[in-house]
C-alpha positions in Angstrom: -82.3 -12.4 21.9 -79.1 -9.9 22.4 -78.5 -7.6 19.5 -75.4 -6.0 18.8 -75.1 -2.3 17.0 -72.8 -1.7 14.2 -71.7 1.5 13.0 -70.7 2.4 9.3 -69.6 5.9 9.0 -68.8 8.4 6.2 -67.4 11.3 7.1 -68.1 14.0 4.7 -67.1 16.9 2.5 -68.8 20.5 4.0 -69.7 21.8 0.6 -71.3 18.7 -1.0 -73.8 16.0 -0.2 -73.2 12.5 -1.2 -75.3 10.6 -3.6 -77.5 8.1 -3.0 -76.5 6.2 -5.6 -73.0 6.4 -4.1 -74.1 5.5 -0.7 -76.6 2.8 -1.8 -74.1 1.1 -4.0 -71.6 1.1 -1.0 -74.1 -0.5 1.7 -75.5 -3.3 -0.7 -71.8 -4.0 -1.1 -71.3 -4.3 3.1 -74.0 -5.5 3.4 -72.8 -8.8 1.1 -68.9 -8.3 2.8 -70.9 -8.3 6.3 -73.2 -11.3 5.6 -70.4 -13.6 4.8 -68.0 -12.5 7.3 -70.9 -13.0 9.7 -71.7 -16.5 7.8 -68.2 -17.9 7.7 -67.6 -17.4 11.4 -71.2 -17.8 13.2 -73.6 -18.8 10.7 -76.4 -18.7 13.5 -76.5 -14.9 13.7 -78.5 -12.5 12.0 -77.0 -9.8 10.6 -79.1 -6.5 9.2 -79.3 -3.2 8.3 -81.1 0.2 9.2 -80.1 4.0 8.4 -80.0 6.9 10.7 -78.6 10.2 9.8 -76.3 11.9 12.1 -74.7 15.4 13.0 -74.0 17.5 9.9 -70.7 16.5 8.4 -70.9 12.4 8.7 -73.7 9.7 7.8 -74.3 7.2 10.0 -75.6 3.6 9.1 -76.6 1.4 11.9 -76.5 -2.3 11.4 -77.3 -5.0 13.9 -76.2 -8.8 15.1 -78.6 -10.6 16.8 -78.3 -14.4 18.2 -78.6 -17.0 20.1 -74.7 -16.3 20.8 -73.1 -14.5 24.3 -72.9 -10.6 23.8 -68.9 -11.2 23.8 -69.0 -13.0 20.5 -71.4 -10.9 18.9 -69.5 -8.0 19.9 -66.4 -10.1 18.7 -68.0 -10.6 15.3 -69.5 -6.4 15.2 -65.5 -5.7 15.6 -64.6 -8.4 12.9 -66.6 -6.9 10.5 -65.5 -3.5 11.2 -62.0 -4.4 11.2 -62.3 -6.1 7.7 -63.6 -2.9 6.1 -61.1 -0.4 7.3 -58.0 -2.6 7.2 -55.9 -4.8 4.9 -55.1 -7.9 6.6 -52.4 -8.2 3.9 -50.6 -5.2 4.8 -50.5 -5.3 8.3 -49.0 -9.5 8.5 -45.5 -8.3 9.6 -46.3 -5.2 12.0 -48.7 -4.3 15.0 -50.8 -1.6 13.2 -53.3 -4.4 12.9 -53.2 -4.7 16.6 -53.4 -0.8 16.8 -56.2 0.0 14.8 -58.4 -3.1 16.5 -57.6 -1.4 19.9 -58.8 2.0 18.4 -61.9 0.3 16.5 -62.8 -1.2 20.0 -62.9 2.3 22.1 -61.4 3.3 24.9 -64.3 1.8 27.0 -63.6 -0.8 26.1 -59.9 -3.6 27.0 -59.2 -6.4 25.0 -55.9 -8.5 26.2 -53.0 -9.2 23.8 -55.1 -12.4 23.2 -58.1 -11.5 21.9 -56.2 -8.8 20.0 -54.8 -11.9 18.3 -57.8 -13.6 17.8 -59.6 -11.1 16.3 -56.6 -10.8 13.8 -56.5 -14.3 12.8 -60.3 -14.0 12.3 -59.8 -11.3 10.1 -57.1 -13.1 8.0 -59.0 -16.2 8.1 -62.1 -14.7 6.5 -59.9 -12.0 4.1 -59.0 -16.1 2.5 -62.4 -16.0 1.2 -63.2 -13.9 -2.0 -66.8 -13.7 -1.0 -65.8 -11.2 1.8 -63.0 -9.7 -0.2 -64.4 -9.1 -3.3 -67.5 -6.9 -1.9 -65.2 -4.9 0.1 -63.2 -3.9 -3.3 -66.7 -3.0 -4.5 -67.7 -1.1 -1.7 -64.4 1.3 -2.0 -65.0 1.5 -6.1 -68.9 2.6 -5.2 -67.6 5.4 -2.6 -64.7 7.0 -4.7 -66.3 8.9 -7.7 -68.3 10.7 -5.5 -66.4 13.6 -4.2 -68.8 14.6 -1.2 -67.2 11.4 1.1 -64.2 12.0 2.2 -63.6 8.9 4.7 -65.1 5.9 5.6 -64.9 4.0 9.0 -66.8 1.4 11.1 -67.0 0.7 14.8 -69.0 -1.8 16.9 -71.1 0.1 18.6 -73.7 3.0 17.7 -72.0 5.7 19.1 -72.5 9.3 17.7 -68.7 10.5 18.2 -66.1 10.2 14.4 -64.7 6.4 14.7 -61.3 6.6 15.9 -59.9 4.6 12.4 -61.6 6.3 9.3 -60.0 5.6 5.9 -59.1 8.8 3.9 -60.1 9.7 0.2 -56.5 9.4 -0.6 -57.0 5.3 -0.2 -60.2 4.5 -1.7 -58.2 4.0 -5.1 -55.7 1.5 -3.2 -58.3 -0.5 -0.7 -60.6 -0.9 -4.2 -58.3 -3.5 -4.9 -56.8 -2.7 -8.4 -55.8 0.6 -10.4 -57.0 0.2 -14.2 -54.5 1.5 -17.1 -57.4 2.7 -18.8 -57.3 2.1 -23.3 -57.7 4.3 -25.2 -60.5 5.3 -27.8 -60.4 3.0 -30.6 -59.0 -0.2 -30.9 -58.1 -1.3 -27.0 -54.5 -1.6 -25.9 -53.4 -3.9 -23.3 -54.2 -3.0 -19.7 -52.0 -3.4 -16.5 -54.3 -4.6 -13.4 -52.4 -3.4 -9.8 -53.2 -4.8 -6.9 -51.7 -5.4 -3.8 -52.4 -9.5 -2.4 -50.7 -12.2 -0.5 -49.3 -15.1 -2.5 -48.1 -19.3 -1.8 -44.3 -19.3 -3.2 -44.4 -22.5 -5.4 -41.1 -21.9 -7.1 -38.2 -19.5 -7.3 -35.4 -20.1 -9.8 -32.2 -20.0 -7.2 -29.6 -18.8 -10.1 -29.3 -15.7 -12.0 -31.6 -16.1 -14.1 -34.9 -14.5 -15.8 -36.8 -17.7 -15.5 -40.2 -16.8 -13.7 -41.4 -18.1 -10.7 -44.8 -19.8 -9.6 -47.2 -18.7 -7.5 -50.5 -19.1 -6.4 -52.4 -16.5 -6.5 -57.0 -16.8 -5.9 -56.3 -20.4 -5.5 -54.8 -20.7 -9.1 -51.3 -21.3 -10.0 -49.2 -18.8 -11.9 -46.4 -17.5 -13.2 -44.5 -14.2 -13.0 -42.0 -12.2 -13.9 -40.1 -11.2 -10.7 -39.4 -7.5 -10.7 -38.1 -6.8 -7.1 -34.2 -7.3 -8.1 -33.4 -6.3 -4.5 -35.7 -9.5 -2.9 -34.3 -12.1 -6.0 -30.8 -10.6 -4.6 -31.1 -11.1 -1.3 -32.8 -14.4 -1.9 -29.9 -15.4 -3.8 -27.3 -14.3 -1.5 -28.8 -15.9 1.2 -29.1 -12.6 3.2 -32.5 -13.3 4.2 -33.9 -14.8 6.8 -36.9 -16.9 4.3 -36.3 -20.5 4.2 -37.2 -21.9 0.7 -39.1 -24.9 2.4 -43.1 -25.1 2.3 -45.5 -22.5 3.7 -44.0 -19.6 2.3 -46.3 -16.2 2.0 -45.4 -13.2 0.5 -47.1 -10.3 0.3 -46.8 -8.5 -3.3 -47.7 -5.9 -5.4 -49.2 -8.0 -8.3 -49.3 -6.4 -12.4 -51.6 -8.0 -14.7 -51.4 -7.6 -18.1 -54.4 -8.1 -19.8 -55.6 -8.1 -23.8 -58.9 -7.3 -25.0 -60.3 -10.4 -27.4 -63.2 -12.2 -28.6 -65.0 -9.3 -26.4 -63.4 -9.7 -23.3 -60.6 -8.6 -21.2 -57.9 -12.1 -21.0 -54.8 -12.0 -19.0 -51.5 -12.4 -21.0 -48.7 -12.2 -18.5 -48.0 -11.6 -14.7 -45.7 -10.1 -12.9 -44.5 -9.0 -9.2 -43.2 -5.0 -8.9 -42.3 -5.8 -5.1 -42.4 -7.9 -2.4 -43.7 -6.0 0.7 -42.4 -8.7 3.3 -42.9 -12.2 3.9 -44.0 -15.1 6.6 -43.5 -18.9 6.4 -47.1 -20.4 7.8 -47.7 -24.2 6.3 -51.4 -24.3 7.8 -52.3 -21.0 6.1 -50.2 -22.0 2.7 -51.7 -25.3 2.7 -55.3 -24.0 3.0 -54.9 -21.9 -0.5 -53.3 -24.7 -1.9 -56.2 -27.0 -1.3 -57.7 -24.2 -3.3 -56.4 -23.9 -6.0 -57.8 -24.1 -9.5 -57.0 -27.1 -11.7 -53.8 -26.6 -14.0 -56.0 -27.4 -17.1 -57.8 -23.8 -16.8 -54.3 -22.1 -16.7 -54.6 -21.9 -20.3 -52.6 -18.0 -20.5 -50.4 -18.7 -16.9 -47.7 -19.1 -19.0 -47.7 -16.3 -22.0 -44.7 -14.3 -22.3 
């Protein structure tokens, strides 16, 4: 049977060590991002783990594909995997750094055409749909980011001893963790703003001056928000934009939550979008959220002001 090595890497600080709570914490986490991924797109393979330690100044974790699969789709699948951990899908829809950092992730060995640069993308995207991959991979970057002695965090497939080519900083642990918490005070808890960054189905935008709010869908439930991005409802309005209003519209936001604490729980109140980063009209992909969307009966605080 053909295995397949896959490397997750932490480079790290010279006058610490990290925990191994930290770095337990983190790999439980990829391990649950990596099973799915592996799941959703070849749910023959095996995926597992094993740790090595490396030169002074990294850690090196060695985990392994095996199947009854060709060693170009398992290598495929080692690169998906490491391509969903150090990217955001989200970010990258309207650019080539995407394209970039999967031709850096791959080596220099190693060619991949502009179409298999593209597939692997998709892949990516496809499975970043599913919160079972996204949601460990949050949890992964929370795990790594109060301790101090990791510094960056990459993958590659392949179990080479050189620094990844594509390592995520320090500096974006806070951002790829998925939300930044307004933390309450002692005492009696204030509401919190949750900050994320996501992509979002347009269901409705209000095309007058107005402060009516618009609908979205948003983890396959429908919402409402307060649009913030004057410049976007502008140019929207002007008609300066290119974004037909028509079905199939994506846009990738920076999404505020407001949330109250009650009957011993955190609740969202209210919703709102800071800024739209860009957009993309794609009725297969907007269709495949919708299908999953939560019924409007659970939407009982969508609408609070």
């Amino acid at each position: 049977m053909i295995e397949q090595p896959l490397t997750i890497y932490f480079d790290l600080s010279p006058d610490a060590r990290p925990t191994l709570g930290a770095v337990g914490a983190a790999m439980v986490q990829f391990e649950k991002m990596a099973g799915e991924t592996v799941f959703l797109m070849e749910p023959g393979v095996e995926f597992s783990m094993v740790y090595q330690y490396s030169a002074p100044g990294s850690l090196r974790i060695i985990a392994g594909l095996r199947g009854l699969v060709t060693a170009e789709r398992l290598r495929d699948l080692a690169l998906i995997v490491a391509t969903v951990l150090v990217t955001n899908a989200v970010s990258h829809i309207q650019g080539k750094v995407m394209d970039e950092a999967i031709e850096a992730i791959i080596g220099e060995e190693e060619t991949l055409s502009d179409e298999d640069i593209q597939r692997i993308a998709d892949a990516v995207r496809n499975v970043e749909r599913s919160e079972t991959v996204t949601a460990p991979r949050r949890e992964f970057y929370r795990a790594v980011e109060p301790d101090q002695a990791i510094t960056g965090v990459g993958a590659a497939p392949n179990e080479k001893e050189e620094r990844p080519a594509v390592v995520v900083p320090r500096s974006e642990f806070g951002h790829r963790s998925g939300a930044v918490i307004e933390q309450a005070p002692d005492g009696e808890p204030e509401p919190r703003v949750l900050t994320e960054r996501v992509e979002v189905v347009l269901a409705n935008a209000p095309l007058i001056e107005s402060k009516a709010k618009w609908r979205i869908f948003s983890n396959g439930h429908q919402i409402s928000v307060k649009m913030l991005d004057e410049n976007f409802q502008q140019q929207l309005l002007n008609g300066t934009t290119k974004l037909r209003l028509a079905g199939g519209v994506l846009l990738d936001v920076t999404l505020e939550t407001t949330q109250v604490y009650a009957d011993g729980v955190w609740q969202n109140k209210s919703y709102a979008v800071s800024e739209v980063h860009s957009w993309r009209q794609n009725p297969e992909q907007a269709e495949f959220l919708l299908s999953h969307s939560g019924d409007d009966g659970d939407q009982n605080d969508q609408d609070a002001q």
